[in-house]
C-alpha positions in Angstrom: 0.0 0.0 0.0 0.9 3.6 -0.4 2.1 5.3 2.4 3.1 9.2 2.4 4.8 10.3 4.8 5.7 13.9 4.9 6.8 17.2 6.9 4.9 20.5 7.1 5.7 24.0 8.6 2.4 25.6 10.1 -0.1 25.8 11.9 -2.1 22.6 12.5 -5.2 23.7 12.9 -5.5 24.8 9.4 -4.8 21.1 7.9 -7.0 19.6 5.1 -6.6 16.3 6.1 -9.3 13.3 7.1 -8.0 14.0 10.8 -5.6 16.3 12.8 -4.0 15.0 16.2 -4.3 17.0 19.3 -2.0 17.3 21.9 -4.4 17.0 24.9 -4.4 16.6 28.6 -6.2 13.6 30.3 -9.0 15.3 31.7 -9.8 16.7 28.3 -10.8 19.9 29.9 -9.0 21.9 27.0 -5.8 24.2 27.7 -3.1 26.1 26.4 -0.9 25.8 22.7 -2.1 23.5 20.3 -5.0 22.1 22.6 -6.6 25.4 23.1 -5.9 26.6 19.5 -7.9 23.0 18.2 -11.2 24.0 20.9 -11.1 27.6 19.0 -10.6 26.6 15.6 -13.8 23.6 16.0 -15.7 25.2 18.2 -16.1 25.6 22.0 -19.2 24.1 22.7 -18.8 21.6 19.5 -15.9 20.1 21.7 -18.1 20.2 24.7 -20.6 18.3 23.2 -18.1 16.0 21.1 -16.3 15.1 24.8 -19.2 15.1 26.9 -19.4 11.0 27.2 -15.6 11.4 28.0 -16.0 14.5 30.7 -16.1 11.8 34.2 -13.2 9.9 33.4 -10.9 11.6 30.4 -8.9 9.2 28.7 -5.6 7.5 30.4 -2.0 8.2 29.0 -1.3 7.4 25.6 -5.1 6.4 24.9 -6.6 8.0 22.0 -10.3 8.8 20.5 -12.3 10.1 17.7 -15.0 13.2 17.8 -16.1 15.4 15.0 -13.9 18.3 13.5 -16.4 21.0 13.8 -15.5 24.2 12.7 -12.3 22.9 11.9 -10.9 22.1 8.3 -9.9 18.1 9.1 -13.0 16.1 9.4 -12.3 14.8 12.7 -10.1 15.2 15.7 -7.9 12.4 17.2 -7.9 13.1 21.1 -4.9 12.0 23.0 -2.5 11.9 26.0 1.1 12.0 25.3 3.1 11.5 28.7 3.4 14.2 30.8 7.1 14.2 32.5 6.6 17.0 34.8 4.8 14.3 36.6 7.9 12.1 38.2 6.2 8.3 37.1 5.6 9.5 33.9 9.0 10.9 33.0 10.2 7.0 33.8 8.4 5.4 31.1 7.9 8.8 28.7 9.4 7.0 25.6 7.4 3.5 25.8 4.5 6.1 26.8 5.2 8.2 23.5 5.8 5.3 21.3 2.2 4.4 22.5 0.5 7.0 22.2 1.8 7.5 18.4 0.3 3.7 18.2 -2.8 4.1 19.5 -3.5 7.2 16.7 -2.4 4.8 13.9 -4.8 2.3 15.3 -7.7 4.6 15.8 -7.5 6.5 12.0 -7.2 2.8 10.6 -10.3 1.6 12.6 -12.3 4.8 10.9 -10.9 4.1 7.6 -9.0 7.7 7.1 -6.7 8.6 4.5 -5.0 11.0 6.1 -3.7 12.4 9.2 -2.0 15.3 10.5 0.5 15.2 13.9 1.5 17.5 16.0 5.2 17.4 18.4 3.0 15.7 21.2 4.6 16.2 24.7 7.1 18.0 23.9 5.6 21.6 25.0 4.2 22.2 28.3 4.9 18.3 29.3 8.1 19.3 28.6 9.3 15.7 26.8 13.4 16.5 26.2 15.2 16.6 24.5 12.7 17.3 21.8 15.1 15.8 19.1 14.6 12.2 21.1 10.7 13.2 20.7 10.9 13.6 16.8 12.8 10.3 16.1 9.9 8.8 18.0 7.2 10.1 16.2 8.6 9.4 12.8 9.6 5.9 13.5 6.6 4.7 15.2 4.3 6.0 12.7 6.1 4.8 9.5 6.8 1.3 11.1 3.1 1.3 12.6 1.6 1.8 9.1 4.3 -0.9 7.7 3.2 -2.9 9.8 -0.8 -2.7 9.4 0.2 -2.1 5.1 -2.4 0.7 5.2 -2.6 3.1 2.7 -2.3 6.7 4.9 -0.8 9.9 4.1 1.0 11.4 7.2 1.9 15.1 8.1 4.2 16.0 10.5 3.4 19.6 11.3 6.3 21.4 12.8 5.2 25.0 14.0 8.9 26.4 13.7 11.8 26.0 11.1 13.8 24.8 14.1 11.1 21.4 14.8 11.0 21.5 10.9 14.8 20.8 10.4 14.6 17.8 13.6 11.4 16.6 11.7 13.6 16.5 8.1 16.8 15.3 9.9 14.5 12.4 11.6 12.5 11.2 8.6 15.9 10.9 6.5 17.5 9.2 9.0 14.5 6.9 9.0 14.7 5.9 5.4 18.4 5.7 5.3 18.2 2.9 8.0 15.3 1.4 5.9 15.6 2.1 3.0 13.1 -0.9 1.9 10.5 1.6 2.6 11.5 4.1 -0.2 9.4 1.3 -2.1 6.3 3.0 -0.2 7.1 6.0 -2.5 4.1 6.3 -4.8 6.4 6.8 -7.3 8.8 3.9 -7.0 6.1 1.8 -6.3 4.6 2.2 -9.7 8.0 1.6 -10.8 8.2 -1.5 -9.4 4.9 -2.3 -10.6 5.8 -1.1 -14.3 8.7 -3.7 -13.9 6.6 -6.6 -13.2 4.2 -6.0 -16.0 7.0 -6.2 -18.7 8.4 -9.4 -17.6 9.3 -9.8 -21.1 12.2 -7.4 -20.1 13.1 -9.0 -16.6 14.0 -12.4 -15.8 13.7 -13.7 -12.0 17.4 -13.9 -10.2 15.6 -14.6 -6.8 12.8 -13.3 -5.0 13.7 -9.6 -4.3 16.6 -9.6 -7.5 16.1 -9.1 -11.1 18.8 -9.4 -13.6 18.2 -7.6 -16.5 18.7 -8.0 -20.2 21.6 -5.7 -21.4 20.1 -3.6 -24.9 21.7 -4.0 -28.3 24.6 -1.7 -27.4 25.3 -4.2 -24.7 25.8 -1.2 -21.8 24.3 -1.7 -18.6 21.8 0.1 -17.4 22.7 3.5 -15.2 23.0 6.8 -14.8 25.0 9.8 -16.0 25.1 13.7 -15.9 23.4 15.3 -19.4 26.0 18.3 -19.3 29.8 18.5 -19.4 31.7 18.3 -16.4 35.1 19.4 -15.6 34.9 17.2 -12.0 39.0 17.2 -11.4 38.5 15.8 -7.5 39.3 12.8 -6.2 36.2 10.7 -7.2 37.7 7.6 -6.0 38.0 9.6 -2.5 34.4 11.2 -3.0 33.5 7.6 -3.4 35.0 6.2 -0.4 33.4 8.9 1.8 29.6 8.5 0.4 30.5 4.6 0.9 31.9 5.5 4.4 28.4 7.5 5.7 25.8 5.3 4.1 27.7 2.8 5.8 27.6 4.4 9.2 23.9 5.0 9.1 23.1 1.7 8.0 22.0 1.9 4.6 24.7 -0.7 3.3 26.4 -3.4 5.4 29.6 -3.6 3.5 31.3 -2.1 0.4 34.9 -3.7 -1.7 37.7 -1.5 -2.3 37.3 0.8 -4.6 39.5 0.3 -7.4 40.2 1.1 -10.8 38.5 -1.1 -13.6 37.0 -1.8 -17.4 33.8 -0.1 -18.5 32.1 -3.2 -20.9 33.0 -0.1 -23.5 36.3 -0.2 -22.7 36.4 3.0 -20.6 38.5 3.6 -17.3 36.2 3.3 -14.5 36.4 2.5 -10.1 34.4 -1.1 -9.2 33.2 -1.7 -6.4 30.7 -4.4 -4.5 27.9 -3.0 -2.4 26.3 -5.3 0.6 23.0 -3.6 0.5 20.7 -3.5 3.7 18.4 -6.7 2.5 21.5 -8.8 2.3 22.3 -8.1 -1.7 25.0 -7.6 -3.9 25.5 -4.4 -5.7 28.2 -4.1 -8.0 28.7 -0.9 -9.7 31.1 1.3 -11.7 31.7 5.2 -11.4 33.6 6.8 -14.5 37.0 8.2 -13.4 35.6 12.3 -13.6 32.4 10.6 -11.4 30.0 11.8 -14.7 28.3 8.7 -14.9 27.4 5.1 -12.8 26.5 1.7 -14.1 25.1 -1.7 -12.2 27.7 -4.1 -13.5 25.4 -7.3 -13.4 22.4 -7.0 -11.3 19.1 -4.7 -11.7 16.6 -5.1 -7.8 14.1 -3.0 -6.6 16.9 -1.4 -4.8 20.2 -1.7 -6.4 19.1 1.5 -8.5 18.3 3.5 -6.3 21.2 2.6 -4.3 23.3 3.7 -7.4 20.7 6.8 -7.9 21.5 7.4 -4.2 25.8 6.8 -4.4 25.8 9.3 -7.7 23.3 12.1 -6.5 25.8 12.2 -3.2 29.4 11.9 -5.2 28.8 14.3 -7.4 26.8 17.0 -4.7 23.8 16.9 -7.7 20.8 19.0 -5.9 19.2 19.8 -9.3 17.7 16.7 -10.6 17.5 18.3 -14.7 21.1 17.6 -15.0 20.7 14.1 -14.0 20.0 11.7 -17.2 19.1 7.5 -17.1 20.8 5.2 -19.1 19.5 2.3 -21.0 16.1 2.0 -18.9 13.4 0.6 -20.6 11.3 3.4 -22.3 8.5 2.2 -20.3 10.4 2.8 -17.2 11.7 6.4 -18.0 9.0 8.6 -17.1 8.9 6.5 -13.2 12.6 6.7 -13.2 12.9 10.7 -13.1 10.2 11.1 -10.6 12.5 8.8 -8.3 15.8 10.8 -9.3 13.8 14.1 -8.6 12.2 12.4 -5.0 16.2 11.7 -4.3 17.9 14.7 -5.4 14.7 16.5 -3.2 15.8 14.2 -0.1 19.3 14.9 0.1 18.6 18.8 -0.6 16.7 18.8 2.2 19.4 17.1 4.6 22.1 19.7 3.3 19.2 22.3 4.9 19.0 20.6 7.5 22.2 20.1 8.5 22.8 23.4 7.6 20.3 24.7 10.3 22.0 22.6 13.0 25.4 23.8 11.9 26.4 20.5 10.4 27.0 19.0 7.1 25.9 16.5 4.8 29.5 14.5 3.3 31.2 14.8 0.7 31.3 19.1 0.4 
C-alpha cells in the first residue's frame, strides 16, 4: 500500500486532512498551545458536546479517541495523552508512553478508515518531553513502522510550527529511510516503478525473490545513470566515493562495500568497481567513471540496487538539481517512473544539506 509520509511548517489547525492529532491533557478539559488553538478553531461548545461521554473519566496516557472536527478544516479530531514528565512516574516510562501513544493514533485512524492524518510534536511543550530531538525520532519511526506494519494506505503530516522542529522533523524522517531504506518502495512513485517492472516481464527475468537481472540492450551497456551536461569534475572521485561509501555505511544503509578500485567499462572506458552489501543482504556491484560523470550496475538490476546507485551518484557528485541528472538504457517504459524517483532523491538529500545546515552541520562529501 501507499504510504506518504511527509513534513509540514504551520499551523495545524488549518490542515486539510481526514484527521488532525491533538495534543491534549487527560482530563480533556481543553488548555493552552495547540490544545486550546484546536477547541477555538472547532468550536467551544462543539468540543463540549463531542467530549461530553468522555467528561467523568478523560482518557488515560497514551489512549486516543475520535469526535467530529467542527468548525475545523480536518473532518475529525484524534484526542490524545502524550506522557506528561513534569509528573515524576511518567518521566520514567515517557518514551514506551510516547511510542504508545503514536500507536494508539495509527490504530484509531485505521479503525475509521482515514486517509489522512495530521500530527502534532505531542509532549514536547508544556509536558516538557526533552530533548525534543529524542521526541521527533519517536514520532517518525513509530508511525512509519506502525503503518508498515498494518500495510495501510495513509498519508502522514508531520506539522512542525517552527523552522527549528521543521529541520529535527527532516533530519528524523531521512535518517528513517536511510536505516530502511526498503521503505523508499512506499514511495508512490517507486512503487509504480516497481509495478511497471513486473508488468514487462518480457524485459526481466527472476534472479531470486527480491533480485532481477536484467537483459543488457543491443549496445550491450548496462543500465545506469550519467550527468546530461559537461563536467570538468577534477576531485578525487575515488576519495568522494569512499566517503559517500563511508556515511551510508555508518547510518546503515549498506552493510559492507569492496575496495574501490580502478576497472574496465564493458566499453572499454577507465572506471572504479566496487561491490555494495545492501541492507536486504544483496550484492551491488557498480562502476563510477573516473571524472564521477556517470554510474553503471555491472550485473544485477533489484528493486533497490538502482536507487542505491541513484542514491551513491546524487551524493558523489553533490547533484541538488535533478535536470542535469540523465538514465541510461532504462526501458522506455520505465523512464517517465525513473525521473520522478531521481527528482524524490535529489529533493531528499537537498533537504538534509538544509537541514544540517540549520543545525550547523553538514551532509558528506562538500
Amino acid at each position: 500500500m501507499t504510504r506518504k509520509v511527509k513534513v509540514v511548517q504551520g499551523d495545524i489547525v488549518e490542515q486539510k486532512v481526514d484527521a488532525i492529532v491533538n495534543a491534549a491533557n487527560k482530563h480533556l478539559g481543553g488548555g493552552t498551545g495547540i490544545d486550546g488553538a484546536i477547541w477555538a478553531g472547532a468550536g467551544v461548545e462543539n468540543v463540549r458536546n463531542y467530549l461530553a461521554p468522555y467528561k467523568k473519566n478523560g482518557i488515560k496516557v497514551s489512549e486516543a479517541i475520535i469526535t467530529n472536527g467542527g468548525n475545523l478544516q480536518a473532518n475529525k479530531i484524534i484526542w490524545t495523552a502524550g506522557p506528561d514528565c513534569r509528573n515524576k512516574n511518567e518521566r520514567k516510562s515517557a518514551v514506551h508512553l510516547l511510542t504508545k501513544t503514536y500507536e494508539n493514533c495509527i490504530d484509531v485512524a485505521i479503525a475509521n478508515k482515514l486517509t489522512s492524518i495530521a500530527f502534532p510534536s505531542i509532549s514536547t511543550g508544556v509536558f516538557g518531553f526533552s530533548p525534543k530531538e529524542e521526541a521527533v525520532r519517536i514520532a517518525v519511526e513509530t508511525v512509519c513502522c506502525r503503518l508498515q506494519a498494518k500495510n495501510y494506505d495513509m498519508e502522514v503530516s508531520f506539522v512542525a510550527y517552527t523552522v527549528e522542529m521543521k529541520a529535527m522533523y527532516d533530519n528524523a524522517l531521512k535518517n528513517f529511510y536511510l536505516k530502511h531504506p526498503e521503505s523508499l518502495n512506499n514511495s508512490p512513485t517507486i512503487k509504480k516503478f516497481n509495478s511497471l517492472s513486473s508488468k514487462h516481464s518480457n524485459k526481466l527475468r527472476s534472479k531470486s525473490n527480491q533480485e532481477y537481472e536484467i537483459l543488457t540492450n543491443r549496445s550491450n551497456r548496462h543500465v545506469g545513470i550519467g550527468l546530461n551536461e559537461s563536467t570538468n569534475n577534477d576531485v578525487n572521485i575515488e576519495k568522494k566515493v569512499k566517503c559517500v561509501l563511508e556515511e551510508l555505511k555508518s547510518i546503515g544503509q549498506i552493510k559492507s562495500y569492496s575496495t574501490v578500485k580502478n576497472s574496465q567499462l564493458p566499453s572499454g572506458g577507465t572506471c572504479y568497481n566496487t561491490t555494495i552489501k545492501d541492507s536486504s543482504d544483496n550484492d551491488v556491484t557498480i562502476d563510477i567513471t573516473k571524472n564521477g560523470a556517470a554510474a553503471y550496475l555491472r550485473s544485477s538490476y533489484s528493486k533497490s540496487s538502482y536507487i542505491t546507485l541513484i542514491n551513491i551518484f546524487i551524493r558523489t557528485n553533490d547533484i541538488t538539481d535533478p535536470s542535469v541528472i540523465e538514465p541510461t538504457n532504462i526501458p522506455q517504459e520505465q523512464m517517465e517512473m525513473t525521473r520522478d524517483i531521481i527528482i524524490e532523491m535529489v529533493d531528499q538529500y537537498r533537504n538534509e544539506k538544509e537541514s544540517a545546515s540549520l543545525q550547523g552541520g553538514h551532509i558528506s562529501p562538500l
